[in-house]
Structures are given as structure tokens and as C-alpha cells.
LUMVO-644400 format. One record per residue: y, z, x of N, C-alpha, C in turn. Coordinates in steps of 0.2 Angstrom, whole numbers, padded with zeros to 4 digits, always signed. Example, Ala and Ser with C-alpha at 12.3 -4.5 7.8 and 13.67 -1.06 7.14 Angstrom:
LUMVO-644400
-0028+0039+0066-0022+0039+0062-0016+0039+0066
-0011+0035+0064-0005+0036+0068+0000+0039+0064
//
This chain:
LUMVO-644400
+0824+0644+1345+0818+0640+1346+0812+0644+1349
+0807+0645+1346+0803+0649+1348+0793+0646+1350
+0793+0642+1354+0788+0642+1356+0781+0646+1359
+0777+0647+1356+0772+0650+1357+0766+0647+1362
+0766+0648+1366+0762+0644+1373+0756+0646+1373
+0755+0652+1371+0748+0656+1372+0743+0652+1364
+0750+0650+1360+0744+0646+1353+0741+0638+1355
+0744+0637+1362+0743+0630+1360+0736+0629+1367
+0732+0627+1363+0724+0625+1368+0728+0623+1376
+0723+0623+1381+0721+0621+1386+0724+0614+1388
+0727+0613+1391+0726+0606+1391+0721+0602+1395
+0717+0609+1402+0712+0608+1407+0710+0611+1405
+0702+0609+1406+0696+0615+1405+0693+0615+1412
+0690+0621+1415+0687+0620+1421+0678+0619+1419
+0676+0619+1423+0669+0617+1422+0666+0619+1415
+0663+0625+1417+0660+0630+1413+0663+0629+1406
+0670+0628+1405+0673+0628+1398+0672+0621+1395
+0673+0618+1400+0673+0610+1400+0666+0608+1394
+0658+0612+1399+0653+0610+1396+0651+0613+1389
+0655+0619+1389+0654+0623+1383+0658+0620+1378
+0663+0616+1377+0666+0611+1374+0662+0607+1370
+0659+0602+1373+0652+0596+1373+0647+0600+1371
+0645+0606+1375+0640+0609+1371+0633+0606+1376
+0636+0606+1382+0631+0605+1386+0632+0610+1392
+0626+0613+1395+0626+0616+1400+0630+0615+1408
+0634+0618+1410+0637+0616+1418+0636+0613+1422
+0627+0613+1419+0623+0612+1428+0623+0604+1426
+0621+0601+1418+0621+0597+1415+0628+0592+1419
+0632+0595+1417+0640+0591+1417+0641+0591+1423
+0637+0593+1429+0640+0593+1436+0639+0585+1437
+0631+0587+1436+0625+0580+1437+0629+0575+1432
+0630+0574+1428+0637+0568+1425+0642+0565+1431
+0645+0570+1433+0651+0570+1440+0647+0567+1443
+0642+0569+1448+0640+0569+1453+0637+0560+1452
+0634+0559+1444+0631+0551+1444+0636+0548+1444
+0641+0550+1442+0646+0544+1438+0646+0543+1431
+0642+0547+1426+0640+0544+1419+0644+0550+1416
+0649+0554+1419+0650+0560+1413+0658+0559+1411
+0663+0563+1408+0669+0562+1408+0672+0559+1414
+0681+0558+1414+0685+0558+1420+0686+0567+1421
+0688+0567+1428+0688+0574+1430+0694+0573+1435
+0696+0578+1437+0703+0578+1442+0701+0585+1443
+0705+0585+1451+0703+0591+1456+0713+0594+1457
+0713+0600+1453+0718+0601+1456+0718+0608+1461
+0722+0608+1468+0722+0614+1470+0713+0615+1473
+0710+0612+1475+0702+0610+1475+0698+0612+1472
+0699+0612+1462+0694+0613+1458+0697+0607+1454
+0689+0607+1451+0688+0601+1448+0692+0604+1437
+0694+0600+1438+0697+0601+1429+0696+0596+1425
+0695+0597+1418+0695+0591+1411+0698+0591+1409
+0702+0585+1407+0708+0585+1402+0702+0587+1395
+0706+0589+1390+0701+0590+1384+0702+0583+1380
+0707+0579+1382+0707+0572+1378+0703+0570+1383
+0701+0569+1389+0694+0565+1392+0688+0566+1390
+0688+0573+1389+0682+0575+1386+0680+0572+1379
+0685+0573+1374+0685+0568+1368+0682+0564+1368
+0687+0559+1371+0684+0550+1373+0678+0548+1378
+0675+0555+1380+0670+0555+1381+0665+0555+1378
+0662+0559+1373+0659+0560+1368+0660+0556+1363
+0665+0554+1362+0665+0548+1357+0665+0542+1360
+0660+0540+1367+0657+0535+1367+0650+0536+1366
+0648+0541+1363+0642+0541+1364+0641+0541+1353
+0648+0541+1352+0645+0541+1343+0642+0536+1340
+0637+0537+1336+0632+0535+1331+0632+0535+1322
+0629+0528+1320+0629+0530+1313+0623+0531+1313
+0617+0529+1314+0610+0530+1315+0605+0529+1318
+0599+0531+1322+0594+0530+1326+0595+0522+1330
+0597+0518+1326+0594+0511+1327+0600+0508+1329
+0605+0514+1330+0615+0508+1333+0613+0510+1338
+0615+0502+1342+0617+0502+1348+0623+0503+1353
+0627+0508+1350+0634+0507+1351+0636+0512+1356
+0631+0518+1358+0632+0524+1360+0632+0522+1368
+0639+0523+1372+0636+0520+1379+0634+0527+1383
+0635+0533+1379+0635+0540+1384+0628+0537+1388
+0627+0539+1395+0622+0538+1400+0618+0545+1400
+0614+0545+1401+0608+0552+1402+0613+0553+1408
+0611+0559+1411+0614+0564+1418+0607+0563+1423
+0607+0555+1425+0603+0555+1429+0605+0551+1436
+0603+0550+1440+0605+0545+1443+0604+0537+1442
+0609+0532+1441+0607+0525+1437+0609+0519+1444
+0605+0514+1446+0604+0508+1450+0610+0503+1447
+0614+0501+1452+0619+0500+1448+0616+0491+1446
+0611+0490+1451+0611+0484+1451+0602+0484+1451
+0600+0484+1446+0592+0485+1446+0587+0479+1451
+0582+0482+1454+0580+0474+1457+0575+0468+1454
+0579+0465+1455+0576+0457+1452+0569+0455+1451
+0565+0455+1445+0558+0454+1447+0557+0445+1450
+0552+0448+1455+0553+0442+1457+0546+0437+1456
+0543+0439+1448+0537+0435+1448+0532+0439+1450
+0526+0434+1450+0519+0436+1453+0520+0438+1457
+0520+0429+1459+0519+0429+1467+0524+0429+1472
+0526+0432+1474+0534+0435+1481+0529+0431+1484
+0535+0426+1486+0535+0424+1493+0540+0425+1499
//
């Protein structure tokens, strides 16, 4: 039984490989981490690593059949209010 370990992918990516994966820049993917809007991530031995199925199921919440589906929940790498504030009308009183 001869298993080849060096053929079989990553099962963690570290940052830089993670973004280059997705096809987005590191700096991009941090700021994901940091909002809350990017994959799940795990910190092993104190670095942060990506399963490459999370990364998957990441990007595939963001898939689209057209300009006009609303299906895609991927978040911009911004920072988001979790709880936006209530208009309160004209006149606040």
C-alpha cells in the first residue's frame, strides 16, 4: 500500500496561500478575519490557518447566476454595524 502524501493538497492553507486561493490579496483576507465577513480560520501553534473546504463554502456563498440574484451573501471586507441605528423620523424627540 503505497500512499503518496506529497500528491495530496494541503489540507491548511496559511494566509498568503489561503488569499491566493480566492484570488484575493492577504491584506484583503486579513481585513475579512478582522470584520467577521471572511472564511472560518483556526489558529494552530499561534498562526492563523484555512481549511481549504472553508475556504470553498466560503466563496460559494458568494455564487451568482446574474447581476440581479440576490443570493450572494459574501460581505465586502469592510467593517459592518451589526445593528444599524433606527431612523428615528423628522422630528427626535
Amino acid at each position: 500500500m503505497s500512499t503518496k502524501i506529497a500528491a495530496l493538497p494541503p489540507r491548511f492553507l496559511r494566509t498568503k496561500e489561503a488569499a491566493a486561493f480566492l484570488g484575493l490579496s492577504p491584506r484583503t483576507l486579513e481585513k475579512h478575519r478582522t470584520y467577521g465577513t471572511g472564511p472560518a480560520y483556526r489558529k494552530l501553534g499561534g498562526r492563523v490557518v484555512y481549511a481549504v473546504d472553508d475556504l470553498e463554502a466560503w466563496a460559494d456563498r458568494g455564487a451568482v447566476t446574474s447581476t440581479s440574484d440576490p443570493r450572494g451573501t459574501v460581505l465586502p471586507a469592510k467593517r459592518h454595524d451589526p445593528h444599524p441605528p433606527a431612523h428615528s423620523g423628522r422630528y427626535a424627540r
